[in-house]
N, C-alpha and C positions, 0 to 999 in steps of 0.2 A: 139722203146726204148724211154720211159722219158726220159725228162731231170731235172734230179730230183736237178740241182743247183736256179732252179726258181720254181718247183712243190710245192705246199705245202697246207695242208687243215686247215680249219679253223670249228671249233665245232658248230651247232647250236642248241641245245641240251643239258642239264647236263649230258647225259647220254655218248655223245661223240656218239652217234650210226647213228646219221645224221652228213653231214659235207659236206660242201661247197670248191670246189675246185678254186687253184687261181694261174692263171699262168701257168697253162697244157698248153704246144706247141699246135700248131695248133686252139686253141678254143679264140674267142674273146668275151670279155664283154663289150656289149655298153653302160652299164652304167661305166664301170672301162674306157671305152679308153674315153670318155668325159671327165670324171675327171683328167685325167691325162694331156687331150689336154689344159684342162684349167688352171691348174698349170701352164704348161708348157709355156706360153702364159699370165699370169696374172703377173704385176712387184706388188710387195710390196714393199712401198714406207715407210724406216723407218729411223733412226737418224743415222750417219756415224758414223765410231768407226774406231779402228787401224790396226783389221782385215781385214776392207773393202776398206781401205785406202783412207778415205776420198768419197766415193761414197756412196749413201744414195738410194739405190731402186736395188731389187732384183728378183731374178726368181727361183723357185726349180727345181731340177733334178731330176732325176728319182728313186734317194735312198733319196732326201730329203734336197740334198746338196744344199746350197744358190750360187747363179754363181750373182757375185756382178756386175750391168749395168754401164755404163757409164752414167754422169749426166745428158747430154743435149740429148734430141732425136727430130729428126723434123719429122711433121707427119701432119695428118690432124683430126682432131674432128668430131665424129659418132655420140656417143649418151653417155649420161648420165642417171646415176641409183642410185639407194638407194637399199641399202639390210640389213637383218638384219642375223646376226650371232649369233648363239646363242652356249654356253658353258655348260658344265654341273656341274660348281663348280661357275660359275660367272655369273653375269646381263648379257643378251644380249646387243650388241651392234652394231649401224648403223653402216654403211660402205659407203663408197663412192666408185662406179665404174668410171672410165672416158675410156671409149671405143675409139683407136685410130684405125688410119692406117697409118705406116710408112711411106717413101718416097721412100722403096723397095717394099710394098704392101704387108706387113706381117701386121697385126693386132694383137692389144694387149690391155691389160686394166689395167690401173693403178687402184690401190686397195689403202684405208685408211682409216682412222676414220672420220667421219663426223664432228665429233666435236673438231676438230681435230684443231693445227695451220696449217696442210698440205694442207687441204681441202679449209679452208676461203683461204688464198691465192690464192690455184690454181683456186676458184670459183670467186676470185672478181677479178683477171685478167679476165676469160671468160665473165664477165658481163660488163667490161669495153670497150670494144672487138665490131665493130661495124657488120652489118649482112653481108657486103660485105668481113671484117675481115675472118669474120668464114667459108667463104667459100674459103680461100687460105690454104695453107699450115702455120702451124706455129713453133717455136721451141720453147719446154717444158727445162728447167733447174732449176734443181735443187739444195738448196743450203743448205746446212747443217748450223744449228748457235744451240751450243750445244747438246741437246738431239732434236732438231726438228729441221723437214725439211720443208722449204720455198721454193713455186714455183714460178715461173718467166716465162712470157708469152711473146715472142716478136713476132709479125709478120711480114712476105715477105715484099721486098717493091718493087715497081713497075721493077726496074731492074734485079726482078726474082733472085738474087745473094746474098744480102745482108738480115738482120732481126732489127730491131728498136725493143724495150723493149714496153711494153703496158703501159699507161700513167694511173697511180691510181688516182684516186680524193683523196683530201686534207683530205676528212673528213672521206676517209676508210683505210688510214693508221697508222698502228698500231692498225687496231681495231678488233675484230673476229666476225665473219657473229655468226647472230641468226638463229635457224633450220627456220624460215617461210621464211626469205631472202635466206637461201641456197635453200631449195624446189623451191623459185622464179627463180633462175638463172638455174636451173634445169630445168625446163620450157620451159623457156626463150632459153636456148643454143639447146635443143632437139626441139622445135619450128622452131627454125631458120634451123637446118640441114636439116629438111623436108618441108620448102617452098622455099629454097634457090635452085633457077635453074641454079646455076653461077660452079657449081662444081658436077662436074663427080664423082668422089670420091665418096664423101657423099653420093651421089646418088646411087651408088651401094651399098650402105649400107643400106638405107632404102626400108623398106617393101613400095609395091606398096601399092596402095590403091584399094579396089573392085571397077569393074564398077558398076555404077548405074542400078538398075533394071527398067524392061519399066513396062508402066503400059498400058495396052489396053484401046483405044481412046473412045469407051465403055462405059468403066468402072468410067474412067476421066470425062466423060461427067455428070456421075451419079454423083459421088462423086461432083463435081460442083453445081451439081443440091440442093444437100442436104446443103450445105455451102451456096444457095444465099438465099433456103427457110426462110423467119422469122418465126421464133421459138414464140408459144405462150407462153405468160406471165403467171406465176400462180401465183394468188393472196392467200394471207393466209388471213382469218378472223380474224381482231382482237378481242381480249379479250374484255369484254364489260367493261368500265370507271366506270358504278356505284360502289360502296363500296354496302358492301352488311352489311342491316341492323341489331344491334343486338339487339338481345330482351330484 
């Protein structure tokens, strides 16, 4: 028997005579259960209001519902992304991902505008941030000051208990990252999580790298052979200098 409180088809066709089923018991959609893992698991990161009381970064539910997060979360730094989102009534627009892993080992990704005040913030703490930094745990809060939200970077300190706030240079405050400085730290923070050998973590987060392929001793030899031959010169003929007479 259906359970026809979740059954439901959807038209693909004007005629109605094709139709796409969504939510039949027993059958899964791996493109529907990704999307849905990744809502479920993505915070958007937007301005507090009365509803939310005072908390500024969100997550949806399963009918669409906003489940409002608490400000501060401690976790460790994956990787960082740029996407582009596109609307069908408005300009697309960049987004910022920032890929975490908690400190229960859930994994999560704050979402934003790129050009955003969210974004320079949260990206010119990361840049501030030294490579030994990026490889400890850090705490992310968030602070609401009117319709935008400011992030705040503090990291571990050697007592493993406590967090210090990240130290801005004088002449990046108050100021908003330009897209070639944000692409920079972008770089820069996804750089360091893959050469950084200091942290387990991260490391399970990044993709290995191929081994190297051999090359038969052979072959090397030849290849050698052809890199130490000199290469003969070709000369071009110049044009002759006379001017040619006229009658």
């Amino acid at each position: 028997m259906t359970d026809t409180a979740q059954f439901h088809t959807v038209d693909v066709d004007p005629d109605g005579f094709n139709q796409l089923a969504q939510g039949l018991t027993g059958f899964s959609d791996e493109a529907q259960d990704l999307l849905r893992k990744q809502m479920m698991t993505t915070i958007f990161i937007s301005g507090a209001s009365a509803q939310s009381h005072g908390r500024c970064s969100y997550m949806l539910g399963e009918e669409g519902s906003r489940l409002w997060l608490p400000n501060t979360l401690r976790r460790w730094i994956t990787d960082l992304a740029v996407v582009t989102q596109t609307y069908e009534s408005f300009d697309p627009v960049e987004k910022l991902l920032v890929s975490v892993t908690a400190s229960d080992g859930c994994n999560y990704t704050y979402r934003c505008g790129l050009n955003s005040w969210t974004a320079s913030s949260f990206l010119t703490c990361l840049r501030a941030m030294t490579r030994a930094q990026h490889a400890e745990q850090v705490q992310v809060t968030l602070t609401p000051k009117g319709r935008t939200t400011f992030v705040n970077v503090s990291t571990i300190q050697p007592d493993l208990s406590t967090f210090e706030r990240v130290s801005i240079l004088q002449a990046d405050l108050g100021r908003k990252l330009g897209c070639d400085e944000c692409l920079d730290v972008i770089t820069y923070v996804n750089r360091t999580a893959q050469d950084n050998p200091e942290s387990e973590t991260i490391a399970e987060q990044v993709d290995t790298e191929e081994l190297p392929f051999e090359v038969p001793a052979e072959e090397l030899d030849h290849l050698l052979a052809e890199i130490q031959q000199p290469k003969r010169r070709v000369t071009k003929k110049r044009a002759s200098s006379k001017g040619i007479a006229c009658k």
